[in-house]
C-alpha positions as CSV (number, residue, x, y, z in Angstrom):
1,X,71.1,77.6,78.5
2,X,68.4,79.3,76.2
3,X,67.6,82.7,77.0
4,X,64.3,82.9,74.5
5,X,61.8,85.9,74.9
6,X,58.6,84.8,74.8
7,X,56.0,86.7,72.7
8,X,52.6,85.3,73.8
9,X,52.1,84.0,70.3
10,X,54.5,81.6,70.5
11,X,54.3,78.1,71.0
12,X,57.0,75.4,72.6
13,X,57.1,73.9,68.9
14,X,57.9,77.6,67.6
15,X,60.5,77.8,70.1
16,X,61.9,74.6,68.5
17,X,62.0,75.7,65.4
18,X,63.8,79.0,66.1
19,X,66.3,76.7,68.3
20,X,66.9,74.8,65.0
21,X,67.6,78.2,63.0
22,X,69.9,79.4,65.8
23,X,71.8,75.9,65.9
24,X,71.7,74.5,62.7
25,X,73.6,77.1,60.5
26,X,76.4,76.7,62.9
27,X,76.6,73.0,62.2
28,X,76.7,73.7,58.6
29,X,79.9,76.4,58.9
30,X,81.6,73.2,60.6
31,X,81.1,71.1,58.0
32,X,82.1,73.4,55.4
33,X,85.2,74.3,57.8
34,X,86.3,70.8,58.1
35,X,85.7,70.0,54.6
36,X,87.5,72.9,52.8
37,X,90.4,71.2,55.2
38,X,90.1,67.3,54.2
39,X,89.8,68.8,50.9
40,X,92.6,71.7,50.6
41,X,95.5,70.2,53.4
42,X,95.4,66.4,52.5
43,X,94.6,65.6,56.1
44,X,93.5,62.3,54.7
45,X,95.5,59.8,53.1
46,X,92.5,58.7,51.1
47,X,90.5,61.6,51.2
48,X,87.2,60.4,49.0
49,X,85.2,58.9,51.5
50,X,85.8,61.8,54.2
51,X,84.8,64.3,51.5
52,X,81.7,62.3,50.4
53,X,80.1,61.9,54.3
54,X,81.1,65.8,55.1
55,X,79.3,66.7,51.4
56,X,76.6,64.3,52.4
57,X,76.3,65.9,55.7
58,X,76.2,69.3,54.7
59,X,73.0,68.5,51.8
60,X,71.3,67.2,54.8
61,X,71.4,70.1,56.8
62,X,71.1,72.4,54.3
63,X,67.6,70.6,53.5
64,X,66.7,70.6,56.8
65,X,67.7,74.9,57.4
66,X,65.4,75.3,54.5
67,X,62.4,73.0,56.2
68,X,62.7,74.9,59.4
69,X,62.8,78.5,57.4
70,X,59.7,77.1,55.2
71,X,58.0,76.0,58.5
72,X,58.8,79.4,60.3
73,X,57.0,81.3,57.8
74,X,54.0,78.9,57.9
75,X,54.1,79.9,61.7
76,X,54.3,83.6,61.2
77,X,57.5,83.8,62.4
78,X,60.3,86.5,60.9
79,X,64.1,86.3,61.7
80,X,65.3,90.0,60.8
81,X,68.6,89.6,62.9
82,X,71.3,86.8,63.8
83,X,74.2,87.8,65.5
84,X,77.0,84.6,66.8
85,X,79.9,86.0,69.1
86,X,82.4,83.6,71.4
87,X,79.6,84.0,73.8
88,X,76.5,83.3,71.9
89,X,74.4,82.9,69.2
90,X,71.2,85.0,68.8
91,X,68.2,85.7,66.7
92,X,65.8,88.5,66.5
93,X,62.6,87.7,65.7
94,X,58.8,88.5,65.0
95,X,56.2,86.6,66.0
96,X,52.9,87.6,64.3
97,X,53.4,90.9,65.5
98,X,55.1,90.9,68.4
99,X,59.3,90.8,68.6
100,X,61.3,88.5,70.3
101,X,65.2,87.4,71.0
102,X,66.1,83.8,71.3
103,X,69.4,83.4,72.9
104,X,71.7,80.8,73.1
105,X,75.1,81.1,75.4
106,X,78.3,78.8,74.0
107,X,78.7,76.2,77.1
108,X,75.3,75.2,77.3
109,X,74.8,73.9,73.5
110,X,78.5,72.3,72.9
111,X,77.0,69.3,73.5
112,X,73.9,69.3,71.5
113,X,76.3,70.6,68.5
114,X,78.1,67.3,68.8
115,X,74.8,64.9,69.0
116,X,73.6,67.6,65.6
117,X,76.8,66.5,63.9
118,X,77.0,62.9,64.8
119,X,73.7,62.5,63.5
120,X,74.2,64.6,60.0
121,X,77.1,62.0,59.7
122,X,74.8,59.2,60.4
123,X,76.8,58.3,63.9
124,X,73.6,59.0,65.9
125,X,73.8,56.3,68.3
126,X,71.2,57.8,70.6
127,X,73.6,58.5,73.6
């Protein structure tokens, strides 16, 4: 469940975009978690093609982290603070002035991680 504090500046697209920039750098540290593994273990017997969709996963996203920053400060919008703990993941923010928090606790996003990396690897089946 998001917890968001909502400076009256604001809009439900802003909100969005400060969802991505709470979401999508956690996506990222999975991908370059699981490929430092495919890579450094030999989980794989043929590791190649693993490596190439987690490398081609992690471009995506980092494109797409730089698109939402880029399109945060179009918006007026400052993160000045991140904080992720087993419970959460939070930014602090400021909105054209004023501050806000955008919250986000563990069990309520698990799911939306898992659509974010089945589409990154191109497995987006639109479940």
């Amino acid at each position: 469940m998001s917890n968001p504090t909502r400076p009256s500046g604001a809009s439900a697209e802003e909100l969005q975009l400060l969802r991505n920039a709470a979401l999508l750098p956690v996506v990222l540290s999975v991908f370059e978690a699981d490929l430092a593994v495919a890579r450094d273990e030999g989980t794989f017997p043929i590791p190649g093609p693993y490596i190439a969709l987690i490398r081609r996963a992690v471009r995506r996203l980092a494109g797409d982290i730089a698109r939402t920053e880029r399109l945060l400060r179009q918006c007026g919008i400052e993160i000045w603070g991140e904080g992720r703990s087993h419970r959460e993941i939070a930014l602090q923010y400021d909105c054209r002035g004023d501050r806000g928090r955008y919250a986000l606790t563990r069990g309520m996003f698990a799911g939306e991680l898992e659509l974010l990396m089945d589409y990154y690897l191109g497995l987006f089946d639109g479940r």
